[in-house]
C-alpha positions in Angstrom: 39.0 181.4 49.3 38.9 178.0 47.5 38.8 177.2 44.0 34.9 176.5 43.2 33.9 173.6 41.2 30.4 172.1 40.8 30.1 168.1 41.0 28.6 166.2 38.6 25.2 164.5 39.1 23.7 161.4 37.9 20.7 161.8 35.5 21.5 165.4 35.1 23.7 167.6 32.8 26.6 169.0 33.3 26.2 172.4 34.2 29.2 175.4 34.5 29.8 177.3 37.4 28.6 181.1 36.9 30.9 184.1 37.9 29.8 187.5 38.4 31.4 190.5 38.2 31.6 193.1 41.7 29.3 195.4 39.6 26.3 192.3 39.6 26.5 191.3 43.2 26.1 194.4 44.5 22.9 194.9 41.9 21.4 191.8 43.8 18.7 192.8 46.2 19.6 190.5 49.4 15.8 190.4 50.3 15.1 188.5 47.8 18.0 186.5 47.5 17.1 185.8 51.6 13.7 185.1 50.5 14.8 182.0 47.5 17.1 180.7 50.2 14.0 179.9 52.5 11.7 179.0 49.9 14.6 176.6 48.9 14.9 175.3 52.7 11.1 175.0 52.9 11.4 172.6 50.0 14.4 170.5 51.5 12.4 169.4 54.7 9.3 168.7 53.0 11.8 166.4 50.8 12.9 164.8 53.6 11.8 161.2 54.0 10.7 159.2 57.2 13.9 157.7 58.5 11.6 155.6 60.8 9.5 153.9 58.3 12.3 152.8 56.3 13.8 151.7 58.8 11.1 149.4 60.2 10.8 148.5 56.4 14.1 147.0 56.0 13.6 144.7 59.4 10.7 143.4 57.8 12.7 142.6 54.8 15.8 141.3 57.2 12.8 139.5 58.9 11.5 137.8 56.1 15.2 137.0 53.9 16.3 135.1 57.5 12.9 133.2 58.0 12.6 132.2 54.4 14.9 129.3 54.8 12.6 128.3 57.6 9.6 128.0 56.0 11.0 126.1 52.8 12.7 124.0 55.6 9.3 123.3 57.1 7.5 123.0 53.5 10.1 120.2 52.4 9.4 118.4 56.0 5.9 118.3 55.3 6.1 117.0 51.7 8.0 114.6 52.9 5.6 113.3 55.7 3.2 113.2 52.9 5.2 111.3 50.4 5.9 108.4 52.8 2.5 108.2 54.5 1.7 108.0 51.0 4.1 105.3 50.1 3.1 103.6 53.6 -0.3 103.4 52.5 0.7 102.2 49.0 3.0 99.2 50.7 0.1 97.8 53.0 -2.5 98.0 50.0 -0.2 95.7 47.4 0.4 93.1 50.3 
């Protein structure tokens, strides 16, 4: 077998890895150590987020970065109609 190391995790301290003698693991009960090993798995899947949703999330964000341009585009357009209707209207009023 291997050499065992444990990796280190953002946020968290370092921990050591624990070694136990042959006397110890046979003192372990392997019902209960069965029994955390499901618990633990029964917390896993209920960790588990929606793939789906975040996924549909991150169109609407694709969505709306890529039609941005567009509606600044059509916001300039419009403010420019209005300035030279504006300007029109100001040329035929000083005649």
């Amino acid at each position: 077998m291997g050499k065992l190391a444990l990796h280190e995790i953002d946020g968290e301290e370092k921990q050591e890895l624990v070694t136990c003698e042959p006397e110890e693991l046979q003192a372990i009960v392997k019902e209960d150590t069965q029994y955390e090993i499901t618990v633990l798995e029964e917390k896993l899947a209920q960790m588990k987020p929606n793939m789906a949703a975040i996924a549909e999330y991150r169109k609407k964000v694709q969505i709306r970065f890529l039609s941005s341009p567009l509606m600044y585009n059509c916001s300039a357009v419009e403010m420019f109609k209005s300035n030279y209707k504006e300007l029109h209207i100001f040329e035929y009023a000083n005649v």
